[in-house]
C-alpha positions, 0 to 999 in steps of 0.5 A: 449535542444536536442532531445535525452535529451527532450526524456529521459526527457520524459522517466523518468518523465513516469517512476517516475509517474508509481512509483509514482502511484505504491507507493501510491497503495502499502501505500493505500492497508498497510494502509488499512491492518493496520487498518483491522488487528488493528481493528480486534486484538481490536475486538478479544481482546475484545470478544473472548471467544466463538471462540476457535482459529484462525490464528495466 
């Protein structure tokens, strides 16, 4: 293998770690929108009958 070759070697597996990392933060921070937004439809869903209106 040549220099140049083990360099972008290098290259590319810091830039797929940093997509990597990216990727997951993106999915955690959905999931956790998800599961906020899910929750507090059921929440709203089931007693909103004091509150008059809201964010659509």
């Amino acid at each position: 293998m040549s220099v140049a070759w083990r360099r972008r070697f290098k290259l590319v597996g810091a830039a797929l770690l940093m997509i990597a990392s990216v990727l997951l933060k993106v999915l955690y921070f959905a999931v956790l929108v998800l599961l906020a937004f899910s929750s507090g439809k059921r929440g709203s869903a089931s007693s909103s009958s004091s509150s008059g209106g809201g964010d659509g």
